[in-house]
C-alpha positions in Angstrom: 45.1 -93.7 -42.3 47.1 -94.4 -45.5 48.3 -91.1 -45.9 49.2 -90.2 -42.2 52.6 -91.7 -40.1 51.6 -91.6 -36.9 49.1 -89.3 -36.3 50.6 -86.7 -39.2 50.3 -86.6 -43.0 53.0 -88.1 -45.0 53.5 -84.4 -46.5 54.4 -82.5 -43.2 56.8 -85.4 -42.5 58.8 -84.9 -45.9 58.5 -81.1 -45.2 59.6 -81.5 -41.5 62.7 -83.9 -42.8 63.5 -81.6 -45.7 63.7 -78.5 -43.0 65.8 -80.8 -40.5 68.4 -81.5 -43.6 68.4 -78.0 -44.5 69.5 -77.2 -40.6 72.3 -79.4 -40.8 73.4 -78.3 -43.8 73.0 -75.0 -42.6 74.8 -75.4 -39.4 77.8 -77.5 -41.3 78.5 -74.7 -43.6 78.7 -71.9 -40.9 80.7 -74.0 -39.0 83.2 -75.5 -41.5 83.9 -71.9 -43.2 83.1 -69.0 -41.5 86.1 -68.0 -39.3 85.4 -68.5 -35.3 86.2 -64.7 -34.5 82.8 -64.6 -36.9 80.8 -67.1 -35.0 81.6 -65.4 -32.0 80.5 -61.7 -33.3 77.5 -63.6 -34.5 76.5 -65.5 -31.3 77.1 -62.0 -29.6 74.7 -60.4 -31.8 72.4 -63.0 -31.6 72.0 -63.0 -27.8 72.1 -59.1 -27.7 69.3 -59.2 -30.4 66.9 -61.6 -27.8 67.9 -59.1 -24.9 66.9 -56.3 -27.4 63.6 -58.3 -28.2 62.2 -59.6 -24.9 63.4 -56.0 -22.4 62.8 -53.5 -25.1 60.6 -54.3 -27.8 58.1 -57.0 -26.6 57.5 -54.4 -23.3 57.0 -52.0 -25.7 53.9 -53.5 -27.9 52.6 -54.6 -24.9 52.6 -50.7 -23.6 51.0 -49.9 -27.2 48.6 -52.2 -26.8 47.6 -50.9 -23.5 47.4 -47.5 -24.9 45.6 -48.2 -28.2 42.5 -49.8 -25.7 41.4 -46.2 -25.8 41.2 -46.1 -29.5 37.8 -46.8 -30.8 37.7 -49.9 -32.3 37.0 -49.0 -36.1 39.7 -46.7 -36.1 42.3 -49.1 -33.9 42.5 -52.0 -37.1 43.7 -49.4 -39.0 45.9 -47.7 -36.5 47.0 -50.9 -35.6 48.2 -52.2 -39.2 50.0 -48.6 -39.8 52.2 -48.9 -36.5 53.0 -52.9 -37.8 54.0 -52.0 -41.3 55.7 -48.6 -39.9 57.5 -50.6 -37.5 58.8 -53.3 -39.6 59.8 -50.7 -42.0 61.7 -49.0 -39.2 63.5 -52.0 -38.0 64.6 -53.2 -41.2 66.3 -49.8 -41.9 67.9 -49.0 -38.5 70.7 -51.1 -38.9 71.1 -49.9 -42.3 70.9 -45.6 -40.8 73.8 -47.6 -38.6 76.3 -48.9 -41.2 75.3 -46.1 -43.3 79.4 -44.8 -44.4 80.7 -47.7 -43.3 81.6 -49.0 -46.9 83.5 -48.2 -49.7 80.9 -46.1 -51.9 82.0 -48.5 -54.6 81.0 -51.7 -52.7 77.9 -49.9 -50.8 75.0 -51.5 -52.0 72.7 -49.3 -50.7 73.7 -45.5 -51.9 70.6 -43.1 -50.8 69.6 -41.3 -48.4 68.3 -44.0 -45.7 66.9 -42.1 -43.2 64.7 -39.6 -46.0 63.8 -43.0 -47.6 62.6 -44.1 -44.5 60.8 -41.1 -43.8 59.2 -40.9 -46.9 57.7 -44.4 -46.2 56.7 -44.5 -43.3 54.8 -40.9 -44.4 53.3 -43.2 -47.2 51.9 -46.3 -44.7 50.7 -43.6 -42.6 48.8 -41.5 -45.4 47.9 -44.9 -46.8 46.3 -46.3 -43.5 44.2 -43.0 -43.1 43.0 -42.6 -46.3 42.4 -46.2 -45.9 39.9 -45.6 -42.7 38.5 -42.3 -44.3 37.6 -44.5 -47.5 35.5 -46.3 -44.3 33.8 -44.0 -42.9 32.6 -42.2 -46.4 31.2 -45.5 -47.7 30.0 -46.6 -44.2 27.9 -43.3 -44.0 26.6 -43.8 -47.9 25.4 -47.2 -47.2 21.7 -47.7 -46.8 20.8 -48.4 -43.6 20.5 -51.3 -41.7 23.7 -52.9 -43.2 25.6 -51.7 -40.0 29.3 -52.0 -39.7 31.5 -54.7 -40.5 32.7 -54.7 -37.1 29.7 -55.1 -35.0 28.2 -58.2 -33.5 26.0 -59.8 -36.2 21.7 -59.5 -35.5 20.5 -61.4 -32.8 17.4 -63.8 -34.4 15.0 -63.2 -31.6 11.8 -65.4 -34.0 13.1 -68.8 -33.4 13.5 -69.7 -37.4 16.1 -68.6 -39.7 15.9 -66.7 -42.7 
């Protein structure tokens, strides 16, 4: 019990304390210089970014999910990890296809082609992810038998001892 403070390690309470600070900190600085018209845009985009979340998106994976029950299960992990790394690509680079313009060329940070980069990789995790459960398949067919997949239940010991 030395090293815990009520219940929780001395660590997580420095790191929980440290994280609290940080928030202040955080919170004092936005507030003491960023102009209010800012804070306002901001808590505007905030709140339309949770209404964006919770009526758009989250009814949306749910929906995918539904759908990829259908999927065998071997091929759904990889299925599954394309559409997550496809869709976080996508999301990161929608408001970037928005403001694309919006800048000076000379302050744009960003000066490509967003929407062919974006293209490109989400061709890439999608080539990745089925060459990924082709690579699978080939070695799960060249195995010898009786290793079975990865995925299936593990033997049942029917002889009482173990091995």
């Amino acid at each position: 019990m030395s090293g815990q403070w009520g219940g929780i390690s001395r660590g997580r309470v420095v790191i929980g304390a440290m994280g609290a600070l940080l928030l202040i900190f955080g919170v004092f600085r936005l507030v003491t210089q960023v102009p209010s018209s800012h804070l306002v845009a901001l808590a505007v985009w905030l709140g339309v970014a949770l209404i964006l979340h919770d009526a758009v998106l989250s009814p949306a994976i749910v929906g995918i999910g539904v759908l990829l029950r259908k999927v065998p299960a071997r091929a759904r992990t990889y299925l599954q990890g394309a559409l997550i790394a496809g869709g976080t690509v996508t999301v990161i680079a929608i408001p970037l296809i928005y403001r694309e313009g919006r800048q000076p060329r000379v302050k744009a940070i960003l000066n490509q082609d967003i929407p062919l980069s974006l293209t490109v990789l989400v061709g890439v995790v999608t080539v990745g992810a089925l060459t990924s459960y082709l690579l699978r398949l080939v070695t799960e067919r060249h195995a010898p038998s009786g290793t079975g997949s990865s995925n299936g239940p593990p033997p049942k010991n029917h002889g009482g001892t173990s091995e």
